[in-house]
C-alpha positions in Angstrom: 9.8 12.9 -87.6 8.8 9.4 -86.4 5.5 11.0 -85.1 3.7 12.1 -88.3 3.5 8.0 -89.0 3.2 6.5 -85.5 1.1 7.4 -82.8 0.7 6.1 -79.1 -1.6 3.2 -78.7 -1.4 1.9 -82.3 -1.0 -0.9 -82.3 2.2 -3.7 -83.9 3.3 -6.9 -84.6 7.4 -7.7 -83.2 9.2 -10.3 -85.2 12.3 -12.0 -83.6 15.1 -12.0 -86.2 16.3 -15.6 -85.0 14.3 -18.6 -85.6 13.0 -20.9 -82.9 11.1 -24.0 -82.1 7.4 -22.7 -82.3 5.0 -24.6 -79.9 3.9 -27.0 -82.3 7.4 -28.4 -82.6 7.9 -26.8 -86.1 10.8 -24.2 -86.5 9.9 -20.5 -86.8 10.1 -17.0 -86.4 8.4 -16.3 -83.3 5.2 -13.1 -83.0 4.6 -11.0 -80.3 1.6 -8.0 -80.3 2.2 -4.9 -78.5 1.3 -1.1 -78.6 2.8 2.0 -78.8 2.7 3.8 -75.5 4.5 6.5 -75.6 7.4 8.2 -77.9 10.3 9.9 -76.6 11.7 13.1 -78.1 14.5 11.6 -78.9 13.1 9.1 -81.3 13.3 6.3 -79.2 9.7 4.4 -78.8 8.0 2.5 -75.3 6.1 -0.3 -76.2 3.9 -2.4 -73.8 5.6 -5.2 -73.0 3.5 -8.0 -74.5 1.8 -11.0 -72.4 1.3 -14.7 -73.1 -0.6 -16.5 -71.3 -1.8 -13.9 -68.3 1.8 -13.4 -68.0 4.5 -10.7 -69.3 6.9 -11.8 -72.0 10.9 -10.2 -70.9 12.1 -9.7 -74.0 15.9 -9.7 -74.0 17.8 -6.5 -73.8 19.6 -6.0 -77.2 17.7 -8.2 -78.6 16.6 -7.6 -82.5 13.2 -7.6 -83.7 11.2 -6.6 -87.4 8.4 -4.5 -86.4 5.5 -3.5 -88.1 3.2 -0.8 -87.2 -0.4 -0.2 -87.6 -0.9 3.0 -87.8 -4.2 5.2 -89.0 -2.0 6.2 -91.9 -1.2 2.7 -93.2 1.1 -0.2 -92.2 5.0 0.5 -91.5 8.1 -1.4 -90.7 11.4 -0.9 -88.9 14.2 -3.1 -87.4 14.3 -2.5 -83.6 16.9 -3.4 -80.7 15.7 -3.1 -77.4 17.9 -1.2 -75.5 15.9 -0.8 -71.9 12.9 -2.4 -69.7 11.7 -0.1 -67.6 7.6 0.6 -65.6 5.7 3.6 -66.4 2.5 4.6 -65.0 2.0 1.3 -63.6 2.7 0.0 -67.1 5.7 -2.6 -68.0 7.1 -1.0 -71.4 10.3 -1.6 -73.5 12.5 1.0 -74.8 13.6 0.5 -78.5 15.6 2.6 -80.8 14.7 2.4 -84.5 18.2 0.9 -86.4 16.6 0.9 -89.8 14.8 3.6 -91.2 11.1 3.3 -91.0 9.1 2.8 -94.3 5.8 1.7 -95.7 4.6 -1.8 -96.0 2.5 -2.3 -98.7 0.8 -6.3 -97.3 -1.6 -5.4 -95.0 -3.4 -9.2 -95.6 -0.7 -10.4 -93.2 -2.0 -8.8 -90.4 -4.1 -11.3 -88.3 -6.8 -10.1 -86.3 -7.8 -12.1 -83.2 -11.6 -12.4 -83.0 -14.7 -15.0 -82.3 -16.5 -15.9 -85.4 -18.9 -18.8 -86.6 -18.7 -20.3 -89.8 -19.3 -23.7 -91.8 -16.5 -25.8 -93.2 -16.1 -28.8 -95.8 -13.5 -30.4 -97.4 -13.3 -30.4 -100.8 -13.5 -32.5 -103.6 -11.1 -32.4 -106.6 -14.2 -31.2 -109.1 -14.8 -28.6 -106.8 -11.8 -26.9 -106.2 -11.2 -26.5 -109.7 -13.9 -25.1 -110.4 -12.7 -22.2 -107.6 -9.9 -22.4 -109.8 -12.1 -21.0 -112.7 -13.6 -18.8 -110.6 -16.8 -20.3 -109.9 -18.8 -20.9 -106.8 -19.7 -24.0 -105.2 -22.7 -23.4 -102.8 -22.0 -26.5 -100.5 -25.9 -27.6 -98.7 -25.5 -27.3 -94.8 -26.0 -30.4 -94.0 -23.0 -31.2 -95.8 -20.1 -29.0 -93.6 -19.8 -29.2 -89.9 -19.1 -25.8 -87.4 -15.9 -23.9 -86.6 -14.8 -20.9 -85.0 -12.3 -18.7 -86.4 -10.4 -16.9 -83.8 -8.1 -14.9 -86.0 -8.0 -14.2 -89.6 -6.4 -11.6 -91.9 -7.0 -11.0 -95.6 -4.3 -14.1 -96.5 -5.7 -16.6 -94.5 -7.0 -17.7 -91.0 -6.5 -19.9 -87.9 -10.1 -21.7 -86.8 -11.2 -24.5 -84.4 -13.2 -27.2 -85.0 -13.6 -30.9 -83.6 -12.0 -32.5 -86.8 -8.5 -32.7 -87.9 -7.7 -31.7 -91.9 -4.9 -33.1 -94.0 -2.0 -30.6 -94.6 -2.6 -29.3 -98.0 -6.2 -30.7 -98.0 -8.7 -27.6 -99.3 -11.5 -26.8 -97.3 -14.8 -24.6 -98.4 -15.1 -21.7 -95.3 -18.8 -20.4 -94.9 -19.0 -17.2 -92.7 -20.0 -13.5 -92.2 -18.2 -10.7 -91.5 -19.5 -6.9 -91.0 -18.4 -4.8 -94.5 -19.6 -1.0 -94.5 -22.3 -1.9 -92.0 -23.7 -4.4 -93.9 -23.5 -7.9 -92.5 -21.7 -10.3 -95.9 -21.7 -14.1 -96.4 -18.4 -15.3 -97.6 -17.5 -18.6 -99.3 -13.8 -19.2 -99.7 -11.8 -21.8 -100.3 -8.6 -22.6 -98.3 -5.6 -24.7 -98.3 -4.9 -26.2 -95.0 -1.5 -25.6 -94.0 -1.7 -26.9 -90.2 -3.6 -29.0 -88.7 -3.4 -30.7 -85.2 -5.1 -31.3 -81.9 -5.5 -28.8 -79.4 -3.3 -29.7 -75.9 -5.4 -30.8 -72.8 -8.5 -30.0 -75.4 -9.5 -33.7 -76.8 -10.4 -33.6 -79.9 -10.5 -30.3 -80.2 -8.0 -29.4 -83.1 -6.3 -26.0 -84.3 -6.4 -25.2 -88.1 -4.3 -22.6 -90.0 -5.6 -22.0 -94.1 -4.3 -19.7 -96.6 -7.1 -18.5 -98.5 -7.2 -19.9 -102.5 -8.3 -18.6 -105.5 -9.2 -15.3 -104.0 -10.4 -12.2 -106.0 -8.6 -8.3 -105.1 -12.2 -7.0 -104.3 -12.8 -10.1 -101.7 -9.1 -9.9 -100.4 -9.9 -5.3 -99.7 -13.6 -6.5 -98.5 -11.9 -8.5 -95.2 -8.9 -6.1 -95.0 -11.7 -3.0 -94.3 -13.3 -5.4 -91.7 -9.8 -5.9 -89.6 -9.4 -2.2 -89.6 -12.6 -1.2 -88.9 -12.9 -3.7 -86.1 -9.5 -2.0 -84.6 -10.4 1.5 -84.9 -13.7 -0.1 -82.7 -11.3 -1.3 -80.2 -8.9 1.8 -80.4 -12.2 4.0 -79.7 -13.4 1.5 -77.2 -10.5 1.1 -75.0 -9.4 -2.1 -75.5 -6.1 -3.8 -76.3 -4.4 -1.5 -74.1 
């Protein structure tokens, strides 16, 4: 049954049900990305064992973890326990049973999508982030925001580099294009900064995490298409494998 929703190489997002110390020294729920590579007729699902660093993460044997799956029919979840480690083809892959039944999850924005892309940023002042609040538009001169990268983003928020640190809970205007039906689209968001701190052995080089604010349905779908589009590319391309 499991195969009419989940196919090898889709990709998913593993979610340890016990919280730990995250690398910036904050307490969390720690994310792993993997891929379906194979299911078994018995239910049971091999994943590629996913990789940090250049280097493969063990994950426990019995340990629990929230999955969710992205899949060419939408986005699902399950509870998982890992019940066996095992190489395949020259590939590392976990075995996991399913111990919840698999169903549909409706918030694809929280799916972050790791990527290279230029944009502007400024912080902003009071006036203007209410008038984002009203819905209207500040169109901030170039001169006045300095460059970032993002290097992942999904339709709630992003993470993005830049050589300036941001207050937690500052706002920041986010300049930057993204690909939408073929057609290359400027976007101006605003974004709440919810992180904020210097990359290690990187001087002043600082990681920033935003969730976007005051963001319309239509804008929210517009990014959403982008992240799957891009994937189906990579699917089709070979990569993440």
């Amino acid at each position: 049954m499991i195969e009419k929703f989940i196919s090898s190489g889709d990709k998913l997002e593993l979610k340890s049900t016990v919280r730990v110390i995250l690398p910036d020294g904050t307490e969390g729920v720690k994310t792993y990305k993997s891929t379906v590579s194979n299911i078994l007729d018995d239910g049971r699902l091999e994943l590629v064992m996913p990789m940090e660093q250049t280097k493969l993460v063990l994950l426990p044997i019995d340990g629990e973890y929230d999955v969710c799956f992205f899949s060419h029919k939408g986005v699902y979840r399950a509870d998982v326990r890992i019940i066996e480690r095992r190489k395949v083809d020259g590939i590392y892959v976990f075995v996991v049973e399913l111990i919840s039944n698999l169903h549909r999850y409706q918030r694809r924005e929280y799916y972050r999508f790791n990527c290279v892309i230029d944009m502007a940023i400024k912080e902003m002042t009071k006036q203007e982030i209410d008038a984002y609040a009203q819905g209207m538009v500040y169109l901030a001169p170039d001169r006045e925001m300095i460059r970032g990268v993002i290097v992942d983003i999904s339709g709630g928020g992003a993470r993005f580099v830049s050589r300036q640190k941001f207050g937690e809970d500052s706002h920041i205007l986010m300049k930057f294009k993204l690909s939408v039906q073929e057609q290359e689209k400027l976007f101006l968001l605003a974004a709440k900064i919810i992180y904020s701190n210097e990359i290690e052995n990187r001087e002043n080089e600082y990681e920033n995490r935003v969730k976007f604010e005051f963001i319309d349905t239509t804008t929210r779908e517009e990014i959403i298409k982008y992240i799957f589009n891009e994937e189906r590319k990579n699917r089709k391309n070979g990569k993440g494998r």
